[in-house]
gemmi code that builds the backbone of each chain (N, CA, C; Angstrom):
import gemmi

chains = {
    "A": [
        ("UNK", (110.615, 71.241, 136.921), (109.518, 72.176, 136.640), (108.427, 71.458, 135.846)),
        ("UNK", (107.033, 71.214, 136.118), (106.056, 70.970, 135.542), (105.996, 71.188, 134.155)),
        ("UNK", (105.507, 70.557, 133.026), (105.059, 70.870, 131.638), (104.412, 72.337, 131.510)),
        ("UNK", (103.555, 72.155, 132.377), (102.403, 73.888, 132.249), (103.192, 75.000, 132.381)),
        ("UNK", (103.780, 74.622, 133.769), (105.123, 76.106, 133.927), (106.203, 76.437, 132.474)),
        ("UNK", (106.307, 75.334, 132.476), (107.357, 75.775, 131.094), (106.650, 76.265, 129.868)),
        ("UNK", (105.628, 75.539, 130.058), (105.044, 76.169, 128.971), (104.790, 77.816, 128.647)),
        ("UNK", (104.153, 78.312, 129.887), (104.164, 79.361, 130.285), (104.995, 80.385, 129.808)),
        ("UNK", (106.480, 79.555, 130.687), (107.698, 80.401, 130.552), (107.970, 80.532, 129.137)),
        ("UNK", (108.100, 79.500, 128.301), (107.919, 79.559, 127.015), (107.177, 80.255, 125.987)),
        ("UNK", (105.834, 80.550, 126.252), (104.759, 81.082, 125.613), (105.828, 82.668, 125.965)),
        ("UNK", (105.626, 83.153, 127.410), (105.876, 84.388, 127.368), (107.316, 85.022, 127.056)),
        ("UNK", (108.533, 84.010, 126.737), (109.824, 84.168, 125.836), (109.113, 84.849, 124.546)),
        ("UNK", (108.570, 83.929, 123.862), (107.853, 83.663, 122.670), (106.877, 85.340, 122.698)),
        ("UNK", (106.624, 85.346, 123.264), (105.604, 86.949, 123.093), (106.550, 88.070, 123.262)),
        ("UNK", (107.639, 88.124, 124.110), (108.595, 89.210, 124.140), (109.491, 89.190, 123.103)),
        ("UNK", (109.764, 87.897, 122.293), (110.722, 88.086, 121.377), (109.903, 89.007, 120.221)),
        ("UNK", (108.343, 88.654, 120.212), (107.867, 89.243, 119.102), (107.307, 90.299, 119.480)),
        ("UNK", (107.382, 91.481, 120.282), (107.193, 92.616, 120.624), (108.177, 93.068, 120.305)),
        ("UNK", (109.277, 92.375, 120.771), (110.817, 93.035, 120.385), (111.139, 93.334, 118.761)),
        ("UNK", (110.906, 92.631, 118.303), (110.547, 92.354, 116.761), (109.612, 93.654, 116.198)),
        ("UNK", (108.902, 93.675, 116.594), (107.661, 94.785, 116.405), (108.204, 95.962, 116.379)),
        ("UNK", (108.697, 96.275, 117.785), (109.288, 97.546, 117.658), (110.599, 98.275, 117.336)),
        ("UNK", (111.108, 96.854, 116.507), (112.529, 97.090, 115.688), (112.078, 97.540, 114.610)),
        ("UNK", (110.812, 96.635, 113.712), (110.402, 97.213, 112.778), (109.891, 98.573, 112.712)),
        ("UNK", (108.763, 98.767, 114.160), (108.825, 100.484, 114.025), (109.621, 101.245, 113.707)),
        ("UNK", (110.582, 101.095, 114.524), (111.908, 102.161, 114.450), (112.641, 102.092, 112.955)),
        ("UNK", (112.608, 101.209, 112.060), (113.279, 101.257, 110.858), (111.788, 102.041, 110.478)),
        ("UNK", (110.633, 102.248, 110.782), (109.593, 102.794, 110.018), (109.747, 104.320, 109.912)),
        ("UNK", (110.424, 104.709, 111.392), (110.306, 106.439, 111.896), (111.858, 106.742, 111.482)),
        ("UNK", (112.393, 105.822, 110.900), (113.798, 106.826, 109.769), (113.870, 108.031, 108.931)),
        ("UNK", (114.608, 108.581, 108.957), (114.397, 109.696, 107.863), (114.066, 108.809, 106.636)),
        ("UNK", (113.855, 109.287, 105.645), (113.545, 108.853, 104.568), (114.929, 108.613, 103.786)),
        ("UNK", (115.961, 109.932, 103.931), (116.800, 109.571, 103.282), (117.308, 108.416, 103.431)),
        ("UNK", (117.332, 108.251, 104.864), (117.927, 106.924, 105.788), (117.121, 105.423, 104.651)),
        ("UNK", (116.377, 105.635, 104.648), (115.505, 104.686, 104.008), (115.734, 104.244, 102.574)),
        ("UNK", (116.139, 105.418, 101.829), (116.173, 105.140, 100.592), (117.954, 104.758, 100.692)),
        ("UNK", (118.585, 104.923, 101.382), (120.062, 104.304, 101.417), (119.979, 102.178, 101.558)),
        ("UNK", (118.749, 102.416, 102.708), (118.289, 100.740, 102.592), (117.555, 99.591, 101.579)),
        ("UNK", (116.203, 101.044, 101.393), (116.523, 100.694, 99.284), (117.118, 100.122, 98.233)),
        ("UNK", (118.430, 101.090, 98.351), (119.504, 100.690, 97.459), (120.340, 99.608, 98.028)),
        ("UNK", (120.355, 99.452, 99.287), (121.079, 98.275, 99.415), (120.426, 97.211, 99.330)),
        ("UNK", (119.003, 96.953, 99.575), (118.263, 95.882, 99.371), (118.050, 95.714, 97.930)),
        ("UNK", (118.153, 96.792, 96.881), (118.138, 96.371, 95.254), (119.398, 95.491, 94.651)),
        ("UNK", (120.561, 95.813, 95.936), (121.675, 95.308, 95.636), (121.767, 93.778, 95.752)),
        ("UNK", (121.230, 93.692, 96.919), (121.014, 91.953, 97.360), (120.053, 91.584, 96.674)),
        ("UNK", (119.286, 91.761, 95.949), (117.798, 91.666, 95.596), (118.333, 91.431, 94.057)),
        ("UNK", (119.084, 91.736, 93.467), (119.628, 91.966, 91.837), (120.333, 90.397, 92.422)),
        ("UNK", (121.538, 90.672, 92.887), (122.151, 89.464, 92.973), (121.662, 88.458, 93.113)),
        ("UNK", (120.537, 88.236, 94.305), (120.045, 86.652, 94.255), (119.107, 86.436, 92.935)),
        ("UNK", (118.716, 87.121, 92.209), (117.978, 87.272, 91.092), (119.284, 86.379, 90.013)),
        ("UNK", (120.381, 86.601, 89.979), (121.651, 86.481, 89.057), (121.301, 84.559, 88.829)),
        ("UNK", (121.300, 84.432, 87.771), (121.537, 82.837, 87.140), (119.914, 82.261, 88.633)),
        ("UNK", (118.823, 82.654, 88.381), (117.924, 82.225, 89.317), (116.590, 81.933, 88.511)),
        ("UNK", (116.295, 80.583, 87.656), (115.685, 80.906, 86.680), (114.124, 80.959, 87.156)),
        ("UNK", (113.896, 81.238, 88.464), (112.415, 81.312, 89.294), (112.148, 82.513, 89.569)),
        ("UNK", (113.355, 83.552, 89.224), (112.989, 84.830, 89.424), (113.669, 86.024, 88.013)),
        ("UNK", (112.671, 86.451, 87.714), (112.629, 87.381, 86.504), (113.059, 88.916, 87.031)),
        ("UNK", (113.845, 89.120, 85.788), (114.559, 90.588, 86.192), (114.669, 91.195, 84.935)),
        ("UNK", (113.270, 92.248, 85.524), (112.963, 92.860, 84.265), (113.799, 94.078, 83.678)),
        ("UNK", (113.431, 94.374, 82.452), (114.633, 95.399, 82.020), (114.698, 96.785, 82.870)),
        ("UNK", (114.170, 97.204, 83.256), (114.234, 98.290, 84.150), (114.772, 98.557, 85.617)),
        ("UNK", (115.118, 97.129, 86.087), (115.395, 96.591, 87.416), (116.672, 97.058, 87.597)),
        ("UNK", (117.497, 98.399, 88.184), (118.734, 98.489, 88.661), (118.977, 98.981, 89.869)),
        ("UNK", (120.353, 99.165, 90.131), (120.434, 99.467, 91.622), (120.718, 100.814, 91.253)),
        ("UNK", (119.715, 101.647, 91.963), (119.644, 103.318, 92.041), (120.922, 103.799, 92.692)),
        ("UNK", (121.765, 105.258, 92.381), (122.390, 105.145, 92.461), (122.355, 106.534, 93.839)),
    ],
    "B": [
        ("UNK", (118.207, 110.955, 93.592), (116.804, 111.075, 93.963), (116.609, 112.589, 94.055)),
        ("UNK", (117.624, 113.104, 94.025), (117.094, 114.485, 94.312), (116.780, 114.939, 92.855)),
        ("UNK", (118.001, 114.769, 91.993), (117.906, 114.829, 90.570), (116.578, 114.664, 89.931)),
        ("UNK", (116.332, 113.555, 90.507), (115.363, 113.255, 89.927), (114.065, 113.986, 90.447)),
        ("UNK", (113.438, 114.088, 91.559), (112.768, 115.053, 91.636), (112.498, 116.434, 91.177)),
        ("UNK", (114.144, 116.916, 91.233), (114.057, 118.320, 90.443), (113.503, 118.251, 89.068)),
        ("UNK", (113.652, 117.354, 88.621), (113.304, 116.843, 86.954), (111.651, 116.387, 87.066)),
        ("UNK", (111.041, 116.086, 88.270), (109.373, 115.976, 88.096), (108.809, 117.886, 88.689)),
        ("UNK", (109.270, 118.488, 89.157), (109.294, 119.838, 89.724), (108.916, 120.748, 88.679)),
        ("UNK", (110.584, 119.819, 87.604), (110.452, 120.847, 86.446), (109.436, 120.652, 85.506)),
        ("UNK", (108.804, 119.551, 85.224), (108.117, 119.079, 84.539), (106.240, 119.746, 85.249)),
        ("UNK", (105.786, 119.929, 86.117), (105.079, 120.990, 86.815), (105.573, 122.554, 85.741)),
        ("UNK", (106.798, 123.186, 86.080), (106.834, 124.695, 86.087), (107.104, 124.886, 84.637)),
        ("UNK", (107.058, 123.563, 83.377), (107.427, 123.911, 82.418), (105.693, 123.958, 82.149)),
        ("UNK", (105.135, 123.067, 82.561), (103.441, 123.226, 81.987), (103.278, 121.989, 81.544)),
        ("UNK", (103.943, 121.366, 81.171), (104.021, 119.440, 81.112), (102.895, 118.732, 81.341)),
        ("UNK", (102.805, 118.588, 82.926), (101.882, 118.285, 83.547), (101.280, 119.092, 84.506)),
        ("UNK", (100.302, 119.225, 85.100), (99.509, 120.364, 86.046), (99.939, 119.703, 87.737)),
        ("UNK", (99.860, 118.823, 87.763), (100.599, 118.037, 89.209), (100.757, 116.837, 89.468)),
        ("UNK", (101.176, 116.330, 90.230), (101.596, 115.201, 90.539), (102.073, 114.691, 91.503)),
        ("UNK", (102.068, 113.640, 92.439), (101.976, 113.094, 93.631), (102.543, 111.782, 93.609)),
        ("UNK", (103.778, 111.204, 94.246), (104.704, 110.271, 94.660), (103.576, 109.252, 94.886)),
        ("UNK", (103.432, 108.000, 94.560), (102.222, 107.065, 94.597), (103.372, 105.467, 95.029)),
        ("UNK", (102.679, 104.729, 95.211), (103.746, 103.308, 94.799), (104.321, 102.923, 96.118)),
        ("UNK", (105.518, 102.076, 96.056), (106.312, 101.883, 96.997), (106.827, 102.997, 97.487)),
        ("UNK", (107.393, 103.956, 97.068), (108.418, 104.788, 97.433), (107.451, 105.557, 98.025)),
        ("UNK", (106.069, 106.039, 97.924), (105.340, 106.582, 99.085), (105.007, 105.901, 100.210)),
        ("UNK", (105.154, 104.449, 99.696), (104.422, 103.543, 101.244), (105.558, 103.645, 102.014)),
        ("UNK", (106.938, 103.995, 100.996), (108.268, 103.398, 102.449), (108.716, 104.689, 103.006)),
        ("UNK", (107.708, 105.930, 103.080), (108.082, 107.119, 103.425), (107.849, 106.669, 104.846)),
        ("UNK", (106.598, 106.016, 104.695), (105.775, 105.796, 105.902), (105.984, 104.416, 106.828)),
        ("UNK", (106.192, 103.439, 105.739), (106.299, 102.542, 106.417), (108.029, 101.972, 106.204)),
        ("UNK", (108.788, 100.679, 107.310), (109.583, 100.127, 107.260), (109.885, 99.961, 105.270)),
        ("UNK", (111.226, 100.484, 104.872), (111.871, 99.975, 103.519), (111.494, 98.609, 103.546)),
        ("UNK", (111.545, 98.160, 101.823), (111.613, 97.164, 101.474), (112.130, 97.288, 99.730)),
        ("UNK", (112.103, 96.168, 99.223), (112.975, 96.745, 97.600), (111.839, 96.858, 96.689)),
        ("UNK", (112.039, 98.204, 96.006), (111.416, 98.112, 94.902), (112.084, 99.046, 93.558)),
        ("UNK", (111.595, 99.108, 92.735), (112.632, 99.351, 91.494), (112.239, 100.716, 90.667)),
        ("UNK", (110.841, 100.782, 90.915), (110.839, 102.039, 90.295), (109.556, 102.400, 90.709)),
        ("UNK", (110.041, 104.311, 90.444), (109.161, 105.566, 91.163), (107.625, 105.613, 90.586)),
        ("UNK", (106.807, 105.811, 90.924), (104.988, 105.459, 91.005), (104.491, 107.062, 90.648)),
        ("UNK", (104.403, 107.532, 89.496), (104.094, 108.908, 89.628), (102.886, 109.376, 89.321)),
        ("UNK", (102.040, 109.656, 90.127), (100.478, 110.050, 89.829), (100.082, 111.528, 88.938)),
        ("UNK", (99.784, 111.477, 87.978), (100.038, 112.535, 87.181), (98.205, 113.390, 87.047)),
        ("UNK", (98.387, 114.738, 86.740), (97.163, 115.448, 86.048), (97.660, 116.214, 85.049)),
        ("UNK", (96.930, 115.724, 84.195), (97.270, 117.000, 82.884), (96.200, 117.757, 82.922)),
        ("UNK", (96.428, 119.028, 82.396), (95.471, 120.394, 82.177), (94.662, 119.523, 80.786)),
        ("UNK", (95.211, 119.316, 79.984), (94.278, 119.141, 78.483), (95.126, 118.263, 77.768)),
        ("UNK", (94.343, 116.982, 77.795), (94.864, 115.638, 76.606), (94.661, 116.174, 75.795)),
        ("UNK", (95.478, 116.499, 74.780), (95.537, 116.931, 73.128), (95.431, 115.437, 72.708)),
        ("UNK", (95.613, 114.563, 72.848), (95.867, 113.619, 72.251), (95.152, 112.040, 73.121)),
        ("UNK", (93.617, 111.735, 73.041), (93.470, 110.798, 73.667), (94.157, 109.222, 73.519)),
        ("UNK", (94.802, 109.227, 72.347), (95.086, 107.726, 72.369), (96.633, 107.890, 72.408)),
        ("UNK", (97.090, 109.003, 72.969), (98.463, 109.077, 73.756), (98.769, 109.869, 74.768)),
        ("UNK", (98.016, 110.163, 75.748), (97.634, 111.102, 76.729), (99.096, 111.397, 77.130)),
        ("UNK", (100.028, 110.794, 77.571), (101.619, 111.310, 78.046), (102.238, 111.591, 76.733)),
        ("UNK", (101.854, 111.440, 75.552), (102.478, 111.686, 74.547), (103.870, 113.218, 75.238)),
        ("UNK", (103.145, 114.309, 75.624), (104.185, 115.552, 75.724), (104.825, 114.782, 76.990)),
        ("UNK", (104.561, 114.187, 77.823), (106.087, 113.236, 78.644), (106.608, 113.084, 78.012)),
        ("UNK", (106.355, 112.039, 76.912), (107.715, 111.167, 76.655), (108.170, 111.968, 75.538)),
        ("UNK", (107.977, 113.298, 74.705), (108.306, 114.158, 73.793), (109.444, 115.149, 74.968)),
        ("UNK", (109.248, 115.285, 76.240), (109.968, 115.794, 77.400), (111.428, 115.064, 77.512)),
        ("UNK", (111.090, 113.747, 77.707), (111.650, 112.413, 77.848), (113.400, 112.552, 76.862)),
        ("UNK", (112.329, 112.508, 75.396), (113.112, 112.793, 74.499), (113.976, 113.920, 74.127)),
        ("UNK", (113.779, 114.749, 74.123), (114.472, 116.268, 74.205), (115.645, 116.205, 75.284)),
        ("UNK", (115.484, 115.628, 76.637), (116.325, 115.374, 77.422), (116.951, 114.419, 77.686)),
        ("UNK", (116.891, 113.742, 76.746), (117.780, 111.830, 76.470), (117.448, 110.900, 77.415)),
        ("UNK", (116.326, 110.965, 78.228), (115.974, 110.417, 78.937), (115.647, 109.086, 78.330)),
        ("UNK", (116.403, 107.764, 78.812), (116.032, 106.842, 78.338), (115.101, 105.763, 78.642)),
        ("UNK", (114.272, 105.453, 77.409), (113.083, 104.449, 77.984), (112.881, 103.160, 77.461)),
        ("UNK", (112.126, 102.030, 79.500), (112.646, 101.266, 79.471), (111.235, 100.693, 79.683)),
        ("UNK", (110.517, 100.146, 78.447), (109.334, 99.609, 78.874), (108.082, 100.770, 79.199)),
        ("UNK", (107.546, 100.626, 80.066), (106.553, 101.549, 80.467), (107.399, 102.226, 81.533)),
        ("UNK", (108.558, 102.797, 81.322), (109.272, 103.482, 82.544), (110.152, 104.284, 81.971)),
        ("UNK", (110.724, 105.428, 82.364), (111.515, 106.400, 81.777), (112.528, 106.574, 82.937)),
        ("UNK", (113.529, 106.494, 82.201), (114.733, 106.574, 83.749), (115.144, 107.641, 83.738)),
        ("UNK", (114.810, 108.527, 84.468), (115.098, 109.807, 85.130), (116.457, 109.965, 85.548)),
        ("UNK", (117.322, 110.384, 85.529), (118.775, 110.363, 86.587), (118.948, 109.246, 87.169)),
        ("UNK", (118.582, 108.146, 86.590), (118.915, 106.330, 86.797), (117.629, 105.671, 87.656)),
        ("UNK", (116.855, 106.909, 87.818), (115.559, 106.036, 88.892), (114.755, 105.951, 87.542)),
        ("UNK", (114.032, 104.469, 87.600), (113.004, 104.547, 86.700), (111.757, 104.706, 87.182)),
        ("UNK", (111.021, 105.501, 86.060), (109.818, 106.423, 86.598), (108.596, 106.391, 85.777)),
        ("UNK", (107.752, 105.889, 86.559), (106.426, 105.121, 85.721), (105.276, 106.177, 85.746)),
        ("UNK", (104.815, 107.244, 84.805), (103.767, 107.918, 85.191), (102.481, 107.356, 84.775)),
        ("UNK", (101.729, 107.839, 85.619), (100.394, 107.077, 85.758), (99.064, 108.082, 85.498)),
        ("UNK", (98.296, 108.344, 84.765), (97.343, 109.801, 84.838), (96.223, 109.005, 85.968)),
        ("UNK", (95.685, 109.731, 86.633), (94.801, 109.670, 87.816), (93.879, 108.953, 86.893)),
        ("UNK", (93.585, 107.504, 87.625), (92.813, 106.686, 86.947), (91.568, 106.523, 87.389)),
        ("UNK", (91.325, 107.027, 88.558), (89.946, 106.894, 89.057), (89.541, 108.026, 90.133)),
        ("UNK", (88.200, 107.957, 90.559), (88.010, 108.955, 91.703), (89.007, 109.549, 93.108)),
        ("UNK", (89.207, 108.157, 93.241), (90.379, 107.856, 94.724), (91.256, 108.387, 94.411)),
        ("UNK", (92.017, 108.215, 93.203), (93.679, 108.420, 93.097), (93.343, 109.934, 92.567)),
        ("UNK", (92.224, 110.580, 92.132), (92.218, 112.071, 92.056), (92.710, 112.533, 93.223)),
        ("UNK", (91.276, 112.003, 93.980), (91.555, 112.911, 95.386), (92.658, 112.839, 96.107)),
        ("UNK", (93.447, 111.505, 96.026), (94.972, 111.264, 96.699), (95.555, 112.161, 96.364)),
        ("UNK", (95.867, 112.638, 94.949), (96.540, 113.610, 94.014), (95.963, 115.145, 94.868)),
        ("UNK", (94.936, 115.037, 94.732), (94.382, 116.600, 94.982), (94.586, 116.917, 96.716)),
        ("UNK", (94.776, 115.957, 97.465), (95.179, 116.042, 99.035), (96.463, 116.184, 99.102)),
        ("UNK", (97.578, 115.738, 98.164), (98.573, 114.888, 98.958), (99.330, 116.047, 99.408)),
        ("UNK", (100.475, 115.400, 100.335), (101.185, 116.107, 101.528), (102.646, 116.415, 100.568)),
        ("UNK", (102.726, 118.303, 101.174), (104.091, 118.777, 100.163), (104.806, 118.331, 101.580)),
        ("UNK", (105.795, 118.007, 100.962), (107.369, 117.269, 101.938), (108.686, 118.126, 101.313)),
        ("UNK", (109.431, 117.852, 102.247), (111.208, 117.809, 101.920), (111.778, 116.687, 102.058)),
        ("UNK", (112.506, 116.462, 100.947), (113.223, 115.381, 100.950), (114.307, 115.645, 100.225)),
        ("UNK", (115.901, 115.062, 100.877), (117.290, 114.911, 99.406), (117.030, 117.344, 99.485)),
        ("UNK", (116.485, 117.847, 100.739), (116.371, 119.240, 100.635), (115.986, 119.482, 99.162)),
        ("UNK", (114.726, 119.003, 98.565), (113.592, 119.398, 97.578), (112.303, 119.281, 98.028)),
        ("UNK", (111.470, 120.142, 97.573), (110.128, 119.974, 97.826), (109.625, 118.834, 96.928)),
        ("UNK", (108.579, 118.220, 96.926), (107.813, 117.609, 96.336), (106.637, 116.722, 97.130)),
        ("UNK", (105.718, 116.477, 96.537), (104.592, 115.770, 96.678), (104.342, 114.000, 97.174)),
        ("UNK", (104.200, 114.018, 97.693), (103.758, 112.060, 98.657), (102.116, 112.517, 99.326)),
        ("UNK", (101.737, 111.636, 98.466), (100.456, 110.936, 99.169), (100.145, 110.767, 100.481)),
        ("UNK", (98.889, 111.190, 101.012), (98.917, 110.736, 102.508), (98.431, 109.236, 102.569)),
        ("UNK", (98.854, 108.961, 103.967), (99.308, 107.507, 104.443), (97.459, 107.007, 104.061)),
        ("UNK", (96.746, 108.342, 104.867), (95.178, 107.544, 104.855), (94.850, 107.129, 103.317)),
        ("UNK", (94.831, 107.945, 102.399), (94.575, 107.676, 100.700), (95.485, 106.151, 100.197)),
        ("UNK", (96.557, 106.163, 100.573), (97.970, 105.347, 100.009), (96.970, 103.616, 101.144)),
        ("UNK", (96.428, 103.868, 102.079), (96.052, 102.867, 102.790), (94.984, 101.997, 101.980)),
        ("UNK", (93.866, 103.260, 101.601), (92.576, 103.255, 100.617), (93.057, 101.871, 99.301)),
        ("UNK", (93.889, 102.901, 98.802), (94.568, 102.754, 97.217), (94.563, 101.097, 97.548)),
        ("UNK", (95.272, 100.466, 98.700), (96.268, 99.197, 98.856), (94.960, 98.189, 99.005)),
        ("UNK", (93.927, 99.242, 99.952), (91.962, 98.157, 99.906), (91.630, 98.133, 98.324)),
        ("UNK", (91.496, 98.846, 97.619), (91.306, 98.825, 96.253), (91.392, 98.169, 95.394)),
        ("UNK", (93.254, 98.169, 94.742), (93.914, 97.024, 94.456), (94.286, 95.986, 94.882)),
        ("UNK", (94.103, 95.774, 96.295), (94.421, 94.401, 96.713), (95.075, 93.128, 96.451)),
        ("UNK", (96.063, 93.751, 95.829), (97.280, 92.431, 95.819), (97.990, 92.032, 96.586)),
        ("UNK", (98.221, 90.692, 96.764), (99.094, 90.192, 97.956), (100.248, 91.322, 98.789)),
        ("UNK", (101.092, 91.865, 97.714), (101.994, 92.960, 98.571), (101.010, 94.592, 98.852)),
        ("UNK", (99.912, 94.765, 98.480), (99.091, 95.868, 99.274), (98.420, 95.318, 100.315)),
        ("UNK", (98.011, 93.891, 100.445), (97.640, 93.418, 101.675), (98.587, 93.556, 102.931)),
        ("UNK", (99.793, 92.981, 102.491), (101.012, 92.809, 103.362), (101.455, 94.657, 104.148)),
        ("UNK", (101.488, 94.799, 102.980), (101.742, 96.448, 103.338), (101.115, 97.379, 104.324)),
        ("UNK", (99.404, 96.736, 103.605), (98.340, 97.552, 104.425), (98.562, 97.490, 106.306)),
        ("UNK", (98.640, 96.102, 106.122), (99.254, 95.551, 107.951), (99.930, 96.320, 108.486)),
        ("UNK", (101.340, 96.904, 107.769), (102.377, 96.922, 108.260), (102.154, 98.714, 108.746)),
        ("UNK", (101.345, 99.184, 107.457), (100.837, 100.616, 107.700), (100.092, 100.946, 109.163)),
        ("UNK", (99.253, 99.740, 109.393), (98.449, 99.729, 110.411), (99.048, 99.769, 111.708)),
        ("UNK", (100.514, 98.718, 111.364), (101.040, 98.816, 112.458), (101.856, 99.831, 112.691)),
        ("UNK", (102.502, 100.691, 112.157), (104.050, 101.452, 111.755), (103.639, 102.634, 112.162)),
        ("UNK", (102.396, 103.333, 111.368), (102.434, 104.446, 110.885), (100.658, 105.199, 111.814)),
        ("UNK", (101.456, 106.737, 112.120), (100.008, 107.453, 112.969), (99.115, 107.860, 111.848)),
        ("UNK", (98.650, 106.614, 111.295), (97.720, 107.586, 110.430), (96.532, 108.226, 110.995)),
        ("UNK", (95.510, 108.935, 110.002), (94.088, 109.472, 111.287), (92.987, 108.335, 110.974)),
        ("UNK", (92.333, 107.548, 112.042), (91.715, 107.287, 111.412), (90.254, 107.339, 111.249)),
        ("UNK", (89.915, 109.392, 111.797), (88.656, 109.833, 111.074), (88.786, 110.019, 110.123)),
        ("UNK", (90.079, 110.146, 109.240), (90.124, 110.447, 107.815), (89.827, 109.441, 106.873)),
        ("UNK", (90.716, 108.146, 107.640), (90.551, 106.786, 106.489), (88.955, 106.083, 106.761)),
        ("UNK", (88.232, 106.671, 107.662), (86.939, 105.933, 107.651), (86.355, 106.900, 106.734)),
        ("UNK", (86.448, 108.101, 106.318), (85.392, 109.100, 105.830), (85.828, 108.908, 104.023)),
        ("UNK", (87.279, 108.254, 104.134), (87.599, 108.157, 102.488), (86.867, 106.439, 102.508)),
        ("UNK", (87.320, 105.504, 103.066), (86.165, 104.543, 103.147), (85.330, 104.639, 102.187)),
        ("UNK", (84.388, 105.113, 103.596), (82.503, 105.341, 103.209), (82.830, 106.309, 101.916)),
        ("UNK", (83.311, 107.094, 101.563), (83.227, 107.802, 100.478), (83.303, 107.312, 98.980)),
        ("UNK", (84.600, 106.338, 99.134), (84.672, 105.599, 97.982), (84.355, 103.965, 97.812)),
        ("UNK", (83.227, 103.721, 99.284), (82.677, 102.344, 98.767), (83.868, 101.308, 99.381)),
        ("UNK", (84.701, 101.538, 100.113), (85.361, 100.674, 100.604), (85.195, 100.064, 101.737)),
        ("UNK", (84.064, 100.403, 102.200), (84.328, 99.839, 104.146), (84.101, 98.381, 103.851)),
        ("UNK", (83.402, 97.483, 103.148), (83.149, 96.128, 102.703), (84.846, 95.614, 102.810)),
        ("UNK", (85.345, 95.968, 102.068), (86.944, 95.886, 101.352), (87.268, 95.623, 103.251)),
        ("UNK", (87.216, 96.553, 103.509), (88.186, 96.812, 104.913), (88.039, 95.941, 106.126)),
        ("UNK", (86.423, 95.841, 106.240), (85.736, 94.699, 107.416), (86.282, 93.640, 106.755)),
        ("UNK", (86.447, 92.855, 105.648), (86.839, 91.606, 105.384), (87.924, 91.523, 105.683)),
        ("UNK", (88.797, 92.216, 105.487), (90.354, 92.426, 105.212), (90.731, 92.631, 106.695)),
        ("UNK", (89.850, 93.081, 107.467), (90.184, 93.095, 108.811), (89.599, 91.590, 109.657)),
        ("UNK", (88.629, 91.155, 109.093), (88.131, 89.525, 109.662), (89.199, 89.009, 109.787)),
        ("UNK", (90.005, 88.844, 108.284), (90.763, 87.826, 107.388), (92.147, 88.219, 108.129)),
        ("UNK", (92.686, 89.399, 108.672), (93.979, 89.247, 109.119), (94.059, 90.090, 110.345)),
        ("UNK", (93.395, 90.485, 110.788), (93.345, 91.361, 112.419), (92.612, 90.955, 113.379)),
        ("UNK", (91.081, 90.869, 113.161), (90.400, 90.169, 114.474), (90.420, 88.374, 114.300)),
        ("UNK", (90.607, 87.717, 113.493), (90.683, 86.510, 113.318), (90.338, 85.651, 114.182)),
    ],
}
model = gemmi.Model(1)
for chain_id, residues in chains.items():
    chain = gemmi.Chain(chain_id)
    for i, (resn, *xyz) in enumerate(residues, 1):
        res = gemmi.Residue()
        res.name, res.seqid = resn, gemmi.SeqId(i, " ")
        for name, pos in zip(("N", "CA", "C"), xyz):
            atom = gemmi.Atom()
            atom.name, atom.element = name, gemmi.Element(name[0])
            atom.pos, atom.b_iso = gemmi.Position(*pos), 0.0
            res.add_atom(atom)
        chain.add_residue(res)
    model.add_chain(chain)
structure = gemmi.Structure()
structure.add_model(model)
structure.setup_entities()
């Protein structure tokens, strides 16, 4: 197969992966909310931890995982 | 979260404050895709500062009476910490004076609409209201005869054409 063709084929992999992408993020957008604030708390969870012994990231006194 | 709402509800029906409107992250992630943030954004109006060089003074006298403990410029409500803010400028009035009553956690309460919360993010313009603003653009049906008329209203369309050069028509 020619350089150009692949390229092609490539470019348009490359554009469907990021449509696909796009509208994953929509769909986490049109969640309930409650749904949302459950992802919240789990992202404060991962978000506290990599913070733990990280002296490039500050964790201020108010910073906990909601419960 | 519900707790905690009931506890800004009550703070309305005791006479506390006159109203108030969900502002911050936790209004942008009504609308848009979650992301982490740590504490609640609360846009406040009082009827009458008794006290200009402590305007929340009767918050945090609220605060106190109910052991609410405080952490910095934040009061932790039923473990959410909760930052009130008195309407600091024209925009965040009118956000306040528009915003959209919701159910949520089955409570009523107050969130900002997406068009004002869009405004707010041209305004302040910090790297994560830039990021955000995008994501609003992309995510969420906002109107947008509404966000052009708050725009032109509050002097933002400058803000917006750049901000749209710089990361949309490019």
């Amino acid at each position: 197969m020619p350089n150009s063709e692949k390229n092609i084929l490539m470019n348009e992999m490359i554009n469907k992966v990021a449509a696909n992408k796009i509208q994953y993020h929509i769909s986490k957008s049109k969640l309930p909310f409650e749904e949302k604030f459950k992802i919240i708390i789990s992202l404060q969870a991962i978000d506290l931890e990599f913070r733990k012994n990280n002296p490039h990231k500050k964790v201020k006194t108010y910073f906990r995982v909601w419960q | 979260m519900k707790k905690t709402l009931e506890q800004l509800n009550n703070l309305v029906e005791l006479g506390v404050i006159e109203k108030y409107a969900i502002g911050g992250g936790i209004a942008h992630f009504y609308y848009i895709e979650p992301s982490v943030t740590y504490d609640l954004d609360i846009m406040i109006r009082i009827k009458s500062v008794s006290d200009n060089l402590a305007p929340l003074k009767k918050i945090y006298e609220w605060a106190g009476i109910n052991n609410f403990e405080i952490k910095d410029e934040h009061i932790i409500i039923e473990n959410i910490p909760v930052q009130f803010l008195l309407e600091y400028n024209p925009l965040i009035e009118e956000a306040v004076e528009k915003a959209a009553e919701v159910v949520i956690f089955d409570t009523k309460t107050v969130i900002m609409k997406p068009e004002y919360l869009m405004a707010i993010m041209l305004q302040t313009n910090r790297s994560k209201d830039r990021e955000r603003l995008l994501l609003f653009l992309e995510q969420t049906n906002y109107d947008s005869s509404t966000f052009k008329e708050i725009l032109i209203k509050f002097n933002l369309g400058e803000n917006y054409a750049k901000f749209r050069k710089k990361y949309i028509d490019e």
